[in-house]
C-alpha positions in Angstrom: 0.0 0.0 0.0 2.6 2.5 0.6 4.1 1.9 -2.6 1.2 2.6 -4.6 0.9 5.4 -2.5 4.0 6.7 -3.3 3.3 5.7 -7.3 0.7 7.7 -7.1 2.6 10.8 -5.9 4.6 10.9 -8.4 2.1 10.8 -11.2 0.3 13.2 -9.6 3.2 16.0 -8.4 6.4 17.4 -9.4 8.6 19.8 -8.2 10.3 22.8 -9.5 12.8 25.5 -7.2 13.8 28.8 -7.5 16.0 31.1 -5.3 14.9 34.1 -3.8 16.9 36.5 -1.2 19.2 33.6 -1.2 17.0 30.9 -0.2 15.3 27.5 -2.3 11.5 28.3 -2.7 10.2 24.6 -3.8 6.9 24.5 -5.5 4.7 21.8 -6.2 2.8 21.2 -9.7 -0.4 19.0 -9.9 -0.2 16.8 -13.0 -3.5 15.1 -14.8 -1.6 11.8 -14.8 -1.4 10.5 -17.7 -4.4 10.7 -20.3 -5.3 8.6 -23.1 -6.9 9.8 -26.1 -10.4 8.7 -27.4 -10.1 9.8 -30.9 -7.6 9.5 -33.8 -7.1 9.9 -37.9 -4.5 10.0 -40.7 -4.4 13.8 -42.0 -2.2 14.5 -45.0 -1.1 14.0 -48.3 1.2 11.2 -48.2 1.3 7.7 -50.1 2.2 6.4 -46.8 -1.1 6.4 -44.7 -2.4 4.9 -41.6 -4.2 1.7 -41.1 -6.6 1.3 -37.6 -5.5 4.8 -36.7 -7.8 4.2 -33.3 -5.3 1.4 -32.3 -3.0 3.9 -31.0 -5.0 5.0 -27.9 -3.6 2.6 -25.1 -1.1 0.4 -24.7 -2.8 -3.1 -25.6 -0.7 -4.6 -28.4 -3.0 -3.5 -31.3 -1.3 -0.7 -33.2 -2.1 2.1 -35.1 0.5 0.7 -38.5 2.3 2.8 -41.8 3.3 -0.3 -43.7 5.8 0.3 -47.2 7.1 -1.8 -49.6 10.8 -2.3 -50.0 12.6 0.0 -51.8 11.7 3.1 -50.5 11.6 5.8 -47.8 8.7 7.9 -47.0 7.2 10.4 -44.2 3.6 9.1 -43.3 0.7 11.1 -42.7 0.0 12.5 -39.8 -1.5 10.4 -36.8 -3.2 13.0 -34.8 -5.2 11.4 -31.5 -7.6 14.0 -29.7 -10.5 14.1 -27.4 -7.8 13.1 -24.0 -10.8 14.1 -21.4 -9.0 16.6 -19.4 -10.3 18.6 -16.7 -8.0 21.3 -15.8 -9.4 24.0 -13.3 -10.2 27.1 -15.0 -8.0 28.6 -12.7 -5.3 26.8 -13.5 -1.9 28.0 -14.6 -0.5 25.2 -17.4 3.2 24.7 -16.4 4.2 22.2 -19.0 3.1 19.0 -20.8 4.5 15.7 -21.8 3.9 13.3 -25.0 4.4 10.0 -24.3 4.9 7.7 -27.3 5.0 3.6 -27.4 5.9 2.5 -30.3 7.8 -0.3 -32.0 9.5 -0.5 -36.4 9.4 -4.0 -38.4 12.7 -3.8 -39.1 15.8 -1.6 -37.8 18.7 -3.0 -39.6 21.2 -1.4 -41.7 19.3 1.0 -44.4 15.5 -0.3 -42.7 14.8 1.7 -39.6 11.9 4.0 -38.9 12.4 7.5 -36.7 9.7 10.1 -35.5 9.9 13.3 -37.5 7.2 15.6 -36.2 5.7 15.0 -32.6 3.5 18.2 -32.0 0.4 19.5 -30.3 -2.8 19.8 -32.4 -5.6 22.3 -31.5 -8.6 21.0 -33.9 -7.4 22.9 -37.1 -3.3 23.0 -37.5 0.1 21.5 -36.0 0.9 24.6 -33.0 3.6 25.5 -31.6 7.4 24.2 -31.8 7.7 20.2 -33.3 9.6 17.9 -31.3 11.1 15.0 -32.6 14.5 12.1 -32.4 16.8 10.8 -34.0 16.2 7.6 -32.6 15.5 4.3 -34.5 12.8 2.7 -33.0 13.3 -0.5 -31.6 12.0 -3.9 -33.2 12.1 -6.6 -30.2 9.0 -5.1 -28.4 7.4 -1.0 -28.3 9.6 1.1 -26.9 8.7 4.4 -24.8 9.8 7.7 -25.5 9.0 11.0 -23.8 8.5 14.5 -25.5 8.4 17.9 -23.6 8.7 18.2 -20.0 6.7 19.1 -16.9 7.6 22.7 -17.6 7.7 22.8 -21.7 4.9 25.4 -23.1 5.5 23.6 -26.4 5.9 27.2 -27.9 2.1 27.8 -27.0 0.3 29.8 -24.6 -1.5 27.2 -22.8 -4.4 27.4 -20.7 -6.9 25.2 -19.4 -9.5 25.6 -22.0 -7.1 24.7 -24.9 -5.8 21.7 -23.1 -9.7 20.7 -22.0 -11.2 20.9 -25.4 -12.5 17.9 -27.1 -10.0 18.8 -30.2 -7.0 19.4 -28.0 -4.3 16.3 -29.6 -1.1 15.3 -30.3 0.2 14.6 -33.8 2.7 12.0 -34.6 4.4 11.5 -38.1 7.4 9.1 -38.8 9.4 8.3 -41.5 9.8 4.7 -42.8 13.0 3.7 -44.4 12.4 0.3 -46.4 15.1 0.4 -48.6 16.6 -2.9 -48.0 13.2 -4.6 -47.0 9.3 -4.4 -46.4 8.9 -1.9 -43.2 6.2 -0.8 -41.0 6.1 2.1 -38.1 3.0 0.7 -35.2 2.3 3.2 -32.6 0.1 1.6 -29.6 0.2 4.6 -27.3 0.0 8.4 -27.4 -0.9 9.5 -24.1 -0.4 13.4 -22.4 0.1 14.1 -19.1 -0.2 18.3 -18.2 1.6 20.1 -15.6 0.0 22.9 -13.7 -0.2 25.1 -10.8 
């Protein structure tokens, strides 16, 4: 019991310090936990789209998948997942925000790998604010989790508690697929946000 208690401290506060007159003020965030989406798509122009695009809410082993034939390399659409349910106060002063993606490639060997190219917010309409991304190869043995932004990361945005409550408030994720040696896939099981605030 005191374990999950502690578990659930964590997901639910976070820290940040600041000096003033030469002493550590610490404050504490509150944090949503970690929300799952209820609502996804492929949006774009691309010959690579999105098969089950809905498969990418929660982490169950069904996966949202951009398959391509050997012999190329192409971006996908983008997988945008909206509708996460928040609830933030009105009141509420938005810190920061996190992505968290779980994902897994077919194949990450020699010129086959697949990397993230665009991880963004979405507010309904457009991609906003600054795109994160890595140069990381996703892994092919089992998904793999990455984290984007941080619990104090504006994202480039204004945020307040009405953008991040509305029911088009989402995260858009677009990889690119390198199948040059063989057939190659990107699957994305999870794209979940947790948002910091004060």
């Amino acid at each position: 019991k005191n374990e999950d208690f502690a578990i659930s401290c964590a997901l639910k506060f976070t820290t940040q310090s600041f000096q003033y007159g030469g002493t550590e003020i610490v404050s504490y965030s509150t944090s949503s936990g970690f929300k799952v989406a209820t609502a996804a798509q492929g949006y774009g122009s691309s010959s690579l789209d999105w098969s089950n695009p809905s498969n990418g809410y929660i982490i169950d082993g069904l996966y949202a998948t951009a398959s391509l034939n050997s012999g190329a390399i192409s971006q996908s659409t983008q997988l945008i997942l909206f509708t996460y349910g928040n609830t933030i106060p009105n009141s509420a002063v938005i810190d920061g925000a996190e992505v968290k993606l779980t994902c897994m490639a077919m194949s990450s060997s020699g010129n086959n790998f697949v990397t993230d190219t665009l991880v963004s917010l979405f507010d309904g309409v457009v991609v906003s604010g600054s795109h994160e991304s890595s140069s990381i190869h996703w892994g092919t043995s089992s998904v793999s989790t990455y984290i984007f932004g941080s619990p104090t990361s504006s994202w480039g945005l204004s945020l307040t508690p009405s953008y991040i409550n509305s029911a088009n408030f989402g995260v858009t994720v677009q990889p690119i697929v390198h199948a040059t040696d063989n057939n190659n896939a990107a699957y994305i099981d999870d794209v979940s946000v947790i948002v910091y605030y004060t």
